[in-house]
C-alpha positions as CSV (number, residue, x, y, z in Angstrom):
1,X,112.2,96.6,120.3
2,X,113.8,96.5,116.7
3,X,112.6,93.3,116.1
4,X,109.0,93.8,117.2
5,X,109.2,97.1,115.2
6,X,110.3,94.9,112.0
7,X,107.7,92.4,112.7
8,X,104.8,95.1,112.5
9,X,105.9,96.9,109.6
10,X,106.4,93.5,107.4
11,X,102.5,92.6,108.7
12,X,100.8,96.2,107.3
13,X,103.4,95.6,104.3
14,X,101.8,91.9,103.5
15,X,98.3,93.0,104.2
16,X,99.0,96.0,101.6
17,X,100.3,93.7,99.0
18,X,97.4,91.1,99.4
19,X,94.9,93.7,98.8
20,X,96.8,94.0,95.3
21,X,95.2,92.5,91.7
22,X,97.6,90.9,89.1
23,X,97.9,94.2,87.6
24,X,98.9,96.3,90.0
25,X,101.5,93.7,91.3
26,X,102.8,93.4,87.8
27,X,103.3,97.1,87.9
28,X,105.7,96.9,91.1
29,X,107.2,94.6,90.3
30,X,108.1,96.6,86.7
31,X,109.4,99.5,88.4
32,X,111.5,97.5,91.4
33,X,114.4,98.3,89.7
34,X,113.9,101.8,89.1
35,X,113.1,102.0,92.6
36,X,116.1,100.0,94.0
37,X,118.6,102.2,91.7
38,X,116.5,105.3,94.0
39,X,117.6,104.1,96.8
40,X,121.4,103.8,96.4
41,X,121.7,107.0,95.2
């Protein structure tokens, strides 16, 4: 059930990142460290 729950969040994660321009991606992937330091805290 895990699994299956993994599986179907990673799909609605990969649809959300295709429907992403250059710009945008360039922008998350700016403030992926800001946000990984936010989530150790």
């Amino acid at each position: 059930m895990l699994e299956e729950s993994r599986r179907k969040r990673n799909a609605f994660l990969a649809g959300l990142v295709d429907g992403l321009d250059e710009d945008e991606w360039a922008k998350i992937v700016a403030a992926a460290p800001v946000l990984e330091k936010l989530a150790h805290l």
